[in-house]
Each structure stands twice: as structure tokens, then as C-alpha cells.
C-alpha positions in Angstrom: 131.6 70.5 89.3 128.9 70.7 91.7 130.6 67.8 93.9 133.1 70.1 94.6 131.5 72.7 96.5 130.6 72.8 100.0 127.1 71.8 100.5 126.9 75.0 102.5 127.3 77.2 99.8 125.3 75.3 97.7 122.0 76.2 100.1 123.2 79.2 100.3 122.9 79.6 96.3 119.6 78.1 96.9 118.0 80.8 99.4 119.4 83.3 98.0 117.5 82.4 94.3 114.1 81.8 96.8 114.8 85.5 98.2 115.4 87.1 94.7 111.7 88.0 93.3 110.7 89.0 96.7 113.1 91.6 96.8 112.8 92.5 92.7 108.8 93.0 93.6 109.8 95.6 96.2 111.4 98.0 93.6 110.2 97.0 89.9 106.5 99.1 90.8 108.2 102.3 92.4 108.6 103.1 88.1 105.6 101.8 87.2 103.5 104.3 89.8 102.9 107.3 87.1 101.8 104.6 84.2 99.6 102.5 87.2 98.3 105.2 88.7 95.8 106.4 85.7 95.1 103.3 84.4 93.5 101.9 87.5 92.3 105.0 88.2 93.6 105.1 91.5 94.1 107.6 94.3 96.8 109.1 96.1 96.2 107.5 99.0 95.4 104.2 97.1 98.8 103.9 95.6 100.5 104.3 98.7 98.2 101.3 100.2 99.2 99.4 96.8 103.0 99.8 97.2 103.1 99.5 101.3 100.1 96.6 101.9 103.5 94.4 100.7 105.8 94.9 103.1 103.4 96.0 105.8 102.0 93.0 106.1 104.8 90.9 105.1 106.4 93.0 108.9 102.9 91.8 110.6 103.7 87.9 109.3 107.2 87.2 109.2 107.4 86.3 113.1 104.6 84.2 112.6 105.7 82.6 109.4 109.1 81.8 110.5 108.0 80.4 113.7 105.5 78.3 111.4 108.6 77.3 109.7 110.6 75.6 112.9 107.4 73.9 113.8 106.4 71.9 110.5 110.1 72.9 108.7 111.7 75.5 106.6 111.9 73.7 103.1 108.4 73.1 103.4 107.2 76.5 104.0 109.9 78.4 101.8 108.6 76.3 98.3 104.8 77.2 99.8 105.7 80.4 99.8 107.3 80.6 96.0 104.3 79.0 95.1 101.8 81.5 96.8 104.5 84.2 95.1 104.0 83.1 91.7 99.7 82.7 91.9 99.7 86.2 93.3 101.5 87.8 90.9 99.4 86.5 88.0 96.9 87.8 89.9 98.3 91.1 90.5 99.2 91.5 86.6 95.9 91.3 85.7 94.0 93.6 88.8 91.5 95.8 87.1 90.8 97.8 90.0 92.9 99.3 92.9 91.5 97.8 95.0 91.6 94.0 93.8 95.3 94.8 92.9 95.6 95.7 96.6 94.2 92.1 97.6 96.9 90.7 95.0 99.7 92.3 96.8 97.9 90.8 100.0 98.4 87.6 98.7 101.9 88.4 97.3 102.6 89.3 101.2 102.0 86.4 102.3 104.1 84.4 99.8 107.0 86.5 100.7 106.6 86.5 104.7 106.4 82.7 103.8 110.0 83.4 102.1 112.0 85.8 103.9 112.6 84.4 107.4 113.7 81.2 106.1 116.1 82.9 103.9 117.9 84.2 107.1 117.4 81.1 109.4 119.0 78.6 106.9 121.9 80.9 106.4 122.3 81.3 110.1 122.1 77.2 111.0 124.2 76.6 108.0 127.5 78.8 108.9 128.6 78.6 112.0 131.8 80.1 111.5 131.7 83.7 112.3 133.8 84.7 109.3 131.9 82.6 106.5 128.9 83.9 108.4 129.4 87.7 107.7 130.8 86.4 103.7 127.5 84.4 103.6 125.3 87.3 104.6 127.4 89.7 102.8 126.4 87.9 100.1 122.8 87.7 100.8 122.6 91.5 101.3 124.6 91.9 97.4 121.4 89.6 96.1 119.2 91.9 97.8 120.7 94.6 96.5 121.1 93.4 93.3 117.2 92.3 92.7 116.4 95.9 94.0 118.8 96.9 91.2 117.1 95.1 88.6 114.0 95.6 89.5 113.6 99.1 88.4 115.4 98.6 84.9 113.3 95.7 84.1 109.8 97.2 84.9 111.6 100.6 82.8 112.0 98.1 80.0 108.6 96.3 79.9 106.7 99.5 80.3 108.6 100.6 77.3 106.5 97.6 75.5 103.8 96.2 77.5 101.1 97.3 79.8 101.7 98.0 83.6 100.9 94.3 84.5 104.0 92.9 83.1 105.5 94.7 86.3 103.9 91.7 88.3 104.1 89.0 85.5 107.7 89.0 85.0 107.5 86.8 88.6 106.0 83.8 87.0 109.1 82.8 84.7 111.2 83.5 87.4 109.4 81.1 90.0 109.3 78.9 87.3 113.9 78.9 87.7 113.7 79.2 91.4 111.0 76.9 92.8 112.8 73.6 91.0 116.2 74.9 91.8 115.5 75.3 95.4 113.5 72.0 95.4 116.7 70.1 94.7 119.2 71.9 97.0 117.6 72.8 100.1 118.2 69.4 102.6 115.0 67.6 102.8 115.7 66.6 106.4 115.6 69.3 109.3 115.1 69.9 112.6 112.1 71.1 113.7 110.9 72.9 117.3 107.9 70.7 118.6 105.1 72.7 120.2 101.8 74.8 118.2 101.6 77.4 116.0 100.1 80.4 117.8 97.4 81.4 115.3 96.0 84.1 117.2 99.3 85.5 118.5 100.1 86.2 114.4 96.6 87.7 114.0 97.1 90.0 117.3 100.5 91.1 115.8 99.3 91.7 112.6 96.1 93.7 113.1 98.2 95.9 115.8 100.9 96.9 112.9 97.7 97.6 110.0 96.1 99.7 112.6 98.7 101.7 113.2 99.6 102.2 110.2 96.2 102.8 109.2 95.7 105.6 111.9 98.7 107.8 110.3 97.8 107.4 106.7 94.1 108.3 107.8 94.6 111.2 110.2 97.4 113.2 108.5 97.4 111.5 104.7 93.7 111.0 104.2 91.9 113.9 105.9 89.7 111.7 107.8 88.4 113.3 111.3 91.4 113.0 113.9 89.1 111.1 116.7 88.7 108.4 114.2 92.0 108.1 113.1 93.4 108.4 116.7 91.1 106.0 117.6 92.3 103.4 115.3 95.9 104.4 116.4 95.3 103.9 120.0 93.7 100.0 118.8 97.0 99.1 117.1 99.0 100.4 120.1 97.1 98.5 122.4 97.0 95.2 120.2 100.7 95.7 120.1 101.1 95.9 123.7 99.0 92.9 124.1 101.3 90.9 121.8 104.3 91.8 123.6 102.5 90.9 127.4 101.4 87.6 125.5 105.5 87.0 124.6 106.9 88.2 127.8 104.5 86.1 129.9 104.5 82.8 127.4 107.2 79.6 127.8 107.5 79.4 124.3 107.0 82.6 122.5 106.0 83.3 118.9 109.2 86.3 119.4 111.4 86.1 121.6 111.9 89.2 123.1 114.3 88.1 125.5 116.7 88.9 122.3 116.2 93.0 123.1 118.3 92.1 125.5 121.6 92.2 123.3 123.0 95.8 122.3 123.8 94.8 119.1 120.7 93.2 118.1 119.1 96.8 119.3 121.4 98.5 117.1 120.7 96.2 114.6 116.6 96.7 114.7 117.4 100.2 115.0 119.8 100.4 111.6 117.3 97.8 109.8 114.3 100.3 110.6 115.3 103.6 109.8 118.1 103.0 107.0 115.6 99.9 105.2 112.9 103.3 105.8 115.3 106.4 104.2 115.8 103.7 101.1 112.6 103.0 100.2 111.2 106.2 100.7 114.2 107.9 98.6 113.8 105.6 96.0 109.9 106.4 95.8 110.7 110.0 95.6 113.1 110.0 93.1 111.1 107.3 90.8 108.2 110.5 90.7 110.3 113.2 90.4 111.9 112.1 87.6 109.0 110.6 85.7 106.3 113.5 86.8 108.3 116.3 86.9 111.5 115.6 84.8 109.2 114.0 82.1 111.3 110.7 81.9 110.3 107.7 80.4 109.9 104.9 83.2 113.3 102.8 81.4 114.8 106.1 81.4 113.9 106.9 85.1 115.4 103.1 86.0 118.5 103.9 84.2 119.1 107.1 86.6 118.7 105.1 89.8 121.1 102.4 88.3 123.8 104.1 90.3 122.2 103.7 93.6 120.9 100.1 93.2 124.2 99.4 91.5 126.8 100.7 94.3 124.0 99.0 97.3 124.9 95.2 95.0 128.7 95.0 96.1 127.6 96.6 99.6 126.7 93.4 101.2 130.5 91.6 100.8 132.4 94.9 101.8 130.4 95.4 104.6 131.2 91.5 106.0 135.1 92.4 104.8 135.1 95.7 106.9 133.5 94.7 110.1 136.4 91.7 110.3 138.7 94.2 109.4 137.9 97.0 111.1 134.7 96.2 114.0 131.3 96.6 112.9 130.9 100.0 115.5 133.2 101.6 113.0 131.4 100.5 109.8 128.3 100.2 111.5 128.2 104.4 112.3 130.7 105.5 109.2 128.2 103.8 106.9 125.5 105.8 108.1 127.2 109.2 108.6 128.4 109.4 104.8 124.8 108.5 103.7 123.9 111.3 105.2 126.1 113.2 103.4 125.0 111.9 100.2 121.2 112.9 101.3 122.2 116.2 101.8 124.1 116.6 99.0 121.1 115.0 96.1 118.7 116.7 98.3 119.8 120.4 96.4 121.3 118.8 93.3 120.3 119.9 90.3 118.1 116.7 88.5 117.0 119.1 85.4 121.1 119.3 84.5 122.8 117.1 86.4 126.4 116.5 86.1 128.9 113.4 87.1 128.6 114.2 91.1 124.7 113.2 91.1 125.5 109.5 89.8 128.2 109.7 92.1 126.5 110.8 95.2 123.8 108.3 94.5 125.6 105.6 94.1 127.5 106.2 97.1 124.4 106.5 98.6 123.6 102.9 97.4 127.1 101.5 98.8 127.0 103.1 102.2 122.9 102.0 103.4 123.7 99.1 102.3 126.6 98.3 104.2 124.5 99.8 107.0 121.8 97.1 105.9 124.4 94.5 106.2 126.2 95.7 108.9 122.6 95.5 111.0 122.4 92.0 109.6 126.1 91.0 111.3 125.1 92.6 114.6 121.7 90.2 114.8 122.9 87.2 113.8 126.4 87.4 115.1 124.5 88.2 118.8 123.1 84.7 118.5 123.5 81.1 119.0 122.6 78.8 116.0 119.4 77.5 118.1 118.1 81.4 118.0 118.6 81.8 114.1 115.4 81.5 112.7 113.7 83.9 115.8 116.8 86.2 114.9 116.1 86.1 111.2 112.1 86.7 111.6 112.9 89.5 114.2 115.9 91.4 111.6 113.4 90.5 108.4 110.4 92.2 110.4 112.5 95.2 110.5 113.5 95.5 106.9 110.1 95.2 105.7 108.7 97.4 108.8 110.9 99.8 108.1 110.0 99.9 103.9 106.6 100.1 105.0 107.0 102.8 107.1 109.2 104.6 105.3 107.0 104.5 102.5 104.2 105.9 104.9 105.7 108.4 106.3 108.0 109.4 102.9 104.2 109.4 101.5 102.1 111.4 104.3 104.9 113.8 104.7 104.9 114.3 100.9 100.9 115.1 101.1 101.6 117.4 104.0 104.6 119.3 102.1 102.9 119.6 98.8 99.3 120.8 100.0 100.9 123.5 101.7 103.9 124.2 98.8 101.7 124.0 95.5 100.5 127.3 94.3 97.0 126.6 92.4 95.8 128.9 89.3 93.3 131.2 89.6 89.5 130.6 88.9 89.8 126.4 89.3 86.9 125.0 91.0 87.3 124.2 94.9 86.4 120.8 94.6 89.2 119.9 92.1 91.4 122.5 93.8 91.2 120.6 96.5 91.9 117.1 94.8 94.6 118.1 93.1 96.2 119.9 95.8 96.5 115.7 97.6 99.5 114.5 95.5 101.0 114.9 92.2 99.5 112.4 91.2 95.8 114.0 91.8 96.7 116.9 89.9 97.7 115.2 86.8 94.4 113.7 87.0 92.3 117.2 87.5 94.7 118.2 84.8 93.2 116.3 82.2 89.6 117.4 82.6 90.6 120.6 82.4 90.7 123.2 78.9 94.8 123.6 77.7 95.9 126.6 79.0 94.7 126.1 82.8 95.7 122.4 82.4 99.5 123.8 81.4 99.3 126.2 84.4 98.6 123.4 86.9 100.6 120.7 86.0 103.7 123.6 86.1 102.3 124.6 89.3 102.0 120.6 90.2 106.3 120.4 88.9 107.1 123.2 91.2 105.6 121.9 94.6 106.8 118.5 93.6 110.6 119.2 93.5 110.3 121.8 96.5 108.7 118.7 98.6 111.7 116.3 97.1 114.5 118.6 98.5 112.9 118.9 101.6 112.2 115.3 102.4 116.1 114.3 101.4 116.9 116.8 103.5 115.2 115.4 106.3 116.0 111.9 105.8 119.9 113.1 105.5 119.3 114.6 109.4 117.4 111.5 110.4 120.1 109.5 109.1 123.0 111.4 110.8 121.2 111.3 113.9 121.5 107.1 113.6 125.0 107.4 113.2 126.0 108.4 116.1 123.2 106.7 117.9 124.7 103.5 116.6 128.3 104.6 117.8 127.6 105.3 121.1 125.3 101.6 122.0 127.9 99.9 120.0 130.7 101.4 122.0 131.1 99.3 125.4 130.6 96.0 123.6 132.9 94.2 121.3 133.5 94.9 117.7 134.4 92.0 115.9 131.5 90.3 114.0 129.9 87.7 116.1 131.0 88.7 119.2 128.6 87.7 122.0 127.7 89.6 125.1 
């Protein structure tokens, strides 16, 4: 049966099994957050380092990594990466601190940088054809999709029966599938790009993106004094700015950024980074205000955003039809505009009562960003020769996992912001916990429980209020940062061709 199948497809079957747990471990702990978060005792600002250390650093490595992987070969870095996957999340399972659980998604980041840019590469060597190109990463986007979809139902249903480290150890069986699977299909012989790896360069990249990062979360989400936190911003900038002289002025560089060059792969990067951003920061939203303030169950919270993660599975192959049917500049923006719409709409629904048009808006939510997802994918790869994939595929994966990571901070510092100044406290509570559990939700569940019954009730009602005020708020902004894209994507895409894999 096998013999009869193109041994294209077959390693396409293959990367996309290698790509599924990465993407499953990117959703599965956005429901396991309320159950995590008082067990480990963590803070506010540690759980949003424990759910965006993953893809930050996975955006800081993912250059490096995949030019590792045309130097020494992409079969050989994709199983080192499963198997770095699959230490890390036994070691993540059983974290008994925040902040060893924060080194276990370290570790996990790295496994999955090791991953991701191969994925991409390998598809883009493999089909040259422009049409099987856009089925093949139409497909690869519905995997996506789908492991994003499952992830959130299966951590619902082991936290329904296990403790909040099956979240991580449901990995290990399935590396235990994949790894073998992919052994025998990927080809053993490649080509590889001679030259060294640029150790430095990767560390340069890397500590620029962390710092940044590091000087948002700490200036506006932390409290800590501005001149530090500027400080530490102005370090990542420079680092960054350093890395990109290094590239510009190197023969062979780690990231070719010669690739800007292309309108479509700027459209791409652009569509990748804010609509990758909106979705993982909506998702992270919605996960607590169904669980904290809507008093769900975390299966019963999954099986809400079903729609969503359901609709974004048979995105990926509708967006590749589309864009040959109808040019990716009309997908591309349309896509984007009606998610918008969707944002706007969920961002005043109703979640205590809802009725059949919140499914409906979230899954067409779902469908739309990611056809936008896989739209941006067409536009990079198809703005490529074959000889570019794997710098295409680390610069497009960078972006997704930027733009999580991002999202996530921003989603998550913007939050803070909106609830400090939203939550109404009750009289006569200390200043000291007033001001903890005026940080996050999450901080005043915690001052909550130290506290005698009546003033507890009056704070965690207080706690529901600010909560669902912030949600609509940040929808509503993501719906205008979202409609903003679309026509920002119409208008670059407009003087260049539409069909998918046009080149310049």
C-alpha cells in the first residue's frame, strides 16, 4: 500500500507527525493555568514566563537551529530534537517549583526550535510544484491546527483525572509513535551547505529577543523601576541591531535578510506576527475567563474552544485551494478582515448564556486566522527558490513563535494593566494583599484564600468583574489590530502577482 504513494507525501506524513507535539504543547497548558498556577504556587508574572519562555526562545533559536540543520543535515537534527522534546517533558511533568518548570520548558524550547524549521525546509525541497506546494503546506497548517485543537481537550480530560503534570507527560507516548516513524521515512541522504555554525551569532540573536521581552514584562507587567527595565530594553535592541549588522555584512549569513527584499515574504512575516500573536493571546484569554470567572471545569473549558481549534484544522487546505483559485492578496486580506469581525463580535458576547452565534463566531474565528496563517506560509515559501527553503522556513517559523510569544506578552501585560485599574477592591483589606491581588486574577484567588468567607466572596466577585471587563476590552483591541492588517496586507500585496508561488 505504501509502494504506491509518492515518496513525497510519504515525508510529508513524516514531518508533519515530528511537528505534531510541538504544536499540542503550545495549547494543552493554556487550560491547565488555573489548576498550575496554585499548586506551584506561582505568580502572575511567573505563569506568563512559564507559558511564553517556549516559544520565546524557540523565536531566539529557530534561525540558528535550522541553519545547524543545512550544515550537519535535517534528519539528524529533527530526531535530536524529538528526543530533547520527550526528556523535557518528563522533566516538565514532574517541576515542583515555578521556576524549575520554567527551565523544563527551556529545554522543551530547544527540542522544538530543533523541530520546527526542518518541518518547513523539507516540505519546501520536497515540492517543487507550486500547486502540490500550497496542498502540502495546506496540509501542514490543518496538522497545526489540529494539534492546537487537541491539545486543549486532552489536557481538559487528564485534569479531569490526574495532576497538572500529565499536561507535559502525555508527550512521552507520543514521541514514543513519532520518533520511530519519522526514523524510517525521512531520506537518510541529504544535502548539506558546507561552512560553520555561527555559535555566537545564535547567542547574540537570542539574548537580544529575551531582553526585550524581558524589558516589557518588567517595566509595565512587573512594576520594576522604568530605568531598569528601559535599560534592559535598550540591551536587546542593541543586541538585535548587532545581529542584523553581523548578517548584512557576512558572506554566509546565519539569516538571510536579503529575503526582506520580497513583498510577499514581508507580508508574510507581517501576517505570521500579528495573526500567530491575536491567536494565542485570544486563546489565553478565553481559557481564564471561562475557568476563573465562568467557573468551568478545564475539560469543560476545552470543549468551548473546540469550535475555534476545530474550524482553524480544515483552514490550512482551503487556504492553499483559495489562493490558486482566487490569488493569495484576496484571501490573504479577506481572511483577516472577517476575523476581525469575529473579534468584535465575541468581544461583547454574552459567555454566561451564550447561544449558537458564539460557537459560530469562534469557530469562524478559527477558519479565517488560520487561513491567514497559511496564506503567510504560501507567500514565504512561494517567494523562494528551493535552495532558500530551509532560511525561508526558519525566518516564517521565527515569526509564528515570535509572534505567540509576543502575543502572549503583550495579551498578558495589557491584561495586568486593564485589571489593576478595572477591579474594584472591598473595603478594609490590607494594602499589602490589596495590592497583590489587584496583579492578575490569578493573585486574587490566591489572597482570596487567606482571607475569612464573606470578604473572600466579595473579592473574588470583585476579581470576576474586572476579569470579564479586561476580556472585552482586549478582543476588542485585537479585532482593530487585526482589521488594521487587512488592509495592510491588501495594499503590499497589490502591485505584485497573486497566484501562489509567483516570484518577483
Amino acid at each position: 500500500m505504501l509502494s504506491a504513494i509518492p515518496q513525497r507525501w510519504l515525508v510529508l506524513f513524516a514531518v508533519m507527525l515530528a511537528f505534531l507535539p510541538v504544536v499540542i504543547d503550545m495549547t494543552i497548558l493554556h487550560v491547565a493555568i488555573p489548576v498550575l498556577t496554585p499548586a506551584l504556587g506561582a505568580t502572575g508574572t511567573e505563569v506568563l514566563w512559564i507559558i511564553d519562555i517556549y516559544p520565546l526562545l524557540m523565536a531566539g533559536l529557530l534561525v540558528p537551529m535550522g541553519t545547524l540543520a543545512d550544515r550537519i543535515g535535517t534528519r539528524r537534527v529533527l530526531l535530536t530534537g524529538l528526543l530533547v522534546f520527550g526528556v523535557a517533558s518528563l522533566l516538565a511533568a514532574f517541576s515542583t517549583t515555578p521556576v524549575m518548570l520554567i527551565g523544563a520548558r527551556v529545554l522543551l524550547a530547544i527540542g522544538g526550535s530543533m523541530i520546527m524549521p526542518c518541518v518547513l525546509g523539507v516540505i519546501r525541497k520536497t515540492f517543487e510544484d507550486e500547486r502540490e506546494r500550497a496542498m502540502a503546506l495546506g496540509l501542514w497548517g490543518t496538522v497545526g491546527a489540529a494539534g492546537a485543537a487537541v491539545g486543549p481537550l486532552i489536557g481538559g480530560v487528564l485534569l479531569e483525572h490526574y495532576w497538572w503534570g500529565s499536561v507535559f507527560l502525555i508527550n512521552v507516548p507520543i514521541m514514543l509513535v513519532v520518533a520511530p516513524v519519522a526514523y524510517a521515512l525521512l531520506p537518510r541522504r541529504e544535502a548539506t551547505t558546507p561552512g560553520k555554525w555561527a555559535f555566537g551569532q545564535a547567542l547574540i540573536l537570542l539574548v537580544g529577543i529575551i531582553s526585550v521581552v524581558y524589558g516589557i514584562k518588567s517595566g509595565v507587567g512587573a512594576g520594576q523601576p522604568l530605568w531598569r527595565a528601559g535599560l534592559v530594553l535598550f540591551l536587546g535592541l542593541a543586541m538585535l541591531t548587532w545581529f542584523a549588522r553581523i548578517q548584512l555584512r557576512s558572506a554566509e549569513p546565519m539569516l538571510d535578510l536579503s529575503l526582506f527584499r520580497h513583498p510577499a515574504i514581508v507580508v508574510g512575516m507581517v501576517m505570521a506576527l500579528v495573526a500567530s500573536g491575536a491567536l494565542a493571546g485570544v486563546e489565553l484569554t478565553l481559557a481564564q475567563e471561562l475557568q476563573y470567572v465562568l467557573d468551568k471545569t478545564p475539560l469543560q473549558a476545552g470543549l468551548v474552544m473546540v469550535p475555534i481549534m476545530a474550524a482553524a484544522a480544515v483552514g490550512g487546505p482551503v487556504a492553499g485551494y483559495l489562493s490558486n483559485r482566487f490569488g493569495l492578496r484576496l484571501v490573504a486580506s479577506m481572511s483577516m478582515a472577517i476575523a476581525a469581525a469575529a473579534l468584535a463580535y465575541l468581544a461583547h458576547a454574552d459567555f454566561h448564556a451564550p447561544d449558537w452565534t458564539v460557537p459560530t463566531a469562534l469557530a469562524v474565528l478559527g477558519l479565517t486566522l488560520s487561513i491567514g496563517l497559511t496564506a503567510s506560509s504560501i507567500a514565504i515559501m512561494g517567494a523562494v527558490d528551493a535552495s532558500k527553503g530551509g532560511a525561508a522556513g526558519s525566518l516564517e517559523a521565527t515569526g509564528y513563535e515570535l509572534g505567540s510569544g509576543l502575543g502572549i506578552t503583550l495579551f498578558g501585560v495589557f491584561m495586568a494593566s486593564v485589571y489593576t485599574s478595572t477591579i474594584v477592591l472591598p473595603p478594609h483589606l490590607e494594602p499589602a494583599l490589596g495590592a497583590q491581588a489587584a496583579r492578575s486574577i490569578s493573585d486574587s484567588i490566591v489572597v482570596a484564600q487567606g482571607l475569612a468567607t464573606d470578604q473572600a466572596d466579595a473579592l473574588i466577585m470583585a476579581a470576576k468583574a474586572a476579569f470579564s471587563t479586561t476580556h472585552s476590552i482586549l478582543l476588542t483591541a485585537a479585532a482593530i489590530l487585526i482589521a488594521l492588517l487587512s488592509v495592510v496586507v491588501f495594499l503590499m500585496l497589490g502591485s505584485h502577482p497573486e497566484k501562489v508561488g509567483a516570484h518577483e
